[in-house]
N, C-alpha and C positions, 0 to 999 in steps of 0.2 A: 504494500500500500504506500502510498505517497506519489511523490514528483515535485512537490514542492523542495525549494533547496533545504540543503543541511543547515541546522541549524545543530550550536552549540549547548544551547541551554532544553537540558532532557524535561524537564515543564511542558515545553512547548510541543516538544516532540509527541509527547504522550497525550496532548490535550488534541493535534494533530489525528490521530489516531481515533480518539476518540468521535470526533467529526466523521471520522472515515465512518466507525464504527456505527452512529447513530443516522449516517444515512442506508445504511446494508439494510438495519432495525426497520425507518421506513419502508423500506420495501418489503420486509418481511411478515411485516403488519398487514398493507395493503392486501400482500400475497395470500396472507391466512384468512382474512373478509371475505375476499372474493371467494376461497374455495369455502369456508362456512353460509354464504350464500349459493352454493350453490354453483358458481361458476364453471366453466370447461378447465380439466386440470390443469392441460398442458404447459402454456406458458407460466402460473403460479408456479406449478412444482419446479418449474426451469429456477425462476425465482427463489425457494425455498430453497433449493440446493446450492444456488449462489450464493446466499445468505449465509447457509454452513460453513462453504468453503471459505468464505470471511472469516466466519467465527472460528474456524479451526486451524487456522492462519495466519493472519496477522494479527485478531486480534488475542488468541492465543497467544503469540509471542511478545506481543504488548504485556498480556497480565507476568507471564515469565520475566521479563523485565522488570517488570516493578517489583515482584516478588524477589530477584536476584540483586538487583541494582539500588532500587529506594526506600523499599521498607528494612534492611537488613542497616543501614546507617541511620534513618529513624527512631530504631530498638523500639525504647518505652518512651519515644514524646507523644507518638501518635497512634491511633487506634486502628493500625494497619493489620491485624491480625480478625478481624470484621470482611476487609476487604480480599486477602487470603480465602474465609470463609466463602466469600463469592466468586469465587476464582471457581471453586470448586465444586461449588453448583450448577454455574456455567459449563464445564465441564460436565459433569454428569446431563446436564439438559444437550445440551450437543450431542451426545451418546444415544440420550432418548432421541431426537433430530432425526439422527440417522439412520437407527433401526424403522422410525417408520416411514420414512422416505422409500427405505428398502424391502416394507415388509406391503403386505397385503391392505388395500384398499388408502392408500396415501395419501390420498386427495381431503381424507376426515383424519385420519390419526396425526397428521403433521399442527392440525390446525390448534389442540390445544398446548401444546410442547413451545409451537412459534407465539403464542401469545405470553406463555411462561419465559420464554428468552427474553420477549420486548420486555415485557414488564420487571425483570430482574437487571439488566441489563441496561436498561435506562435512569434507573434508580443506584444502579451500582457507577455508572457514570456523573450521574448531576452530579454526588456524594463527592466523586474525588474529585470532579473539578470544581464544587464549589466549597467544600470542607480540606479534603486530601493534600491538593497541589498549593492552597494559600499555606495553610499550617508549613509543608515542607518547606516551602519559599522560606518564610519567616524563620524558623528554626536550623536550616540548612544553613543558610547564608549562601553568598557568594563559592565560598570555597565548598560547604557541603555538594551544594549542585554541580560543579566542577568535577568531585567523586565521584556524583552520580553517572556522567557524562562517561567519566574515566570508564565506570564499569559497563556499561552499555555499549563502548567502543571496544572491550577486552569481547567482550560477548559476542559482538558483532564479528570482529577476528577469529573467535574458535571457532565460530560458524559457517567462514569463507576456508577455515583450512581444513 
């Protein structure tokens, strides 16, 4: 995900993501309307499977990030062991995603799982960008985010080699 340039400051990068993130969500909302009304599957499910492959993806490697990079120099200032917890349901709800994408009659079983994703997923994002990322701003400082950066680039490295 992205195209927009590098930037420095891992804040941005992750709030970046996020946008990415919460537009996959629209459409994965729309996608599940229309097949809970009733709609012709085909292009939702296209839909719903793109959506996955977002979430099991980038924005996957987004929560591994934070989980690697900004919650471990946070420790005990902030309440990042909440957002861990969502990581993790996110994950398990991905799982659930897939099996009914793959499994019999998908056009109904995806539909309550993608409204479970919107709604956890939209809520686990407002949280960090409007709780998460000021608190780390402020207690980080300058240099903390600097670490953050460091470890997100060390990451970025064992992943190209």
């Amino acid at each position: 995900m992205g195209g927009d340039t590098v930037t420095d400051d891992p804040v941005i990068r992750f709030e970046r993501v996020h946008r990415e993130a919460l537009g996959a969500l629209r459409r994965l909302e729309t996608a599940a309307l229309a097949l809970e009304g009733g709609a012709a599957p085909g292009s939702h499910l296209e839909t719903v499977r793109e959506a996955h492959t977002i979430l099991t993806s980038a924005v996957r490697a987004h929560n591994e990030n934070e989980e690697a990079a900004l919650f471990p120099l946070l420790e005990d200032m902030a309440p990042s062991s909440l957002f861990v917890h969502e990581h993790g349901e996110l994950r398990a709800l991905e799982e659930r995603l897939a099996r009914a994408l793959d499994g019999p009659g998908p056009e109904q079983a995806v539909v309550p799982v993608a409204f479970a994703i919107v709604e956890l997923l939209r809520a686990h994002i407002a949280r960090e960008d409007e709780v998460l990322f000021p608190m780390a701003r402020t207690l980080l400082g300058p240099a903390g985010l600097a670490a953050v950066a460091r470890r997100l680039e060390q990451r970025a490295e064992q992943g190209r080699s």
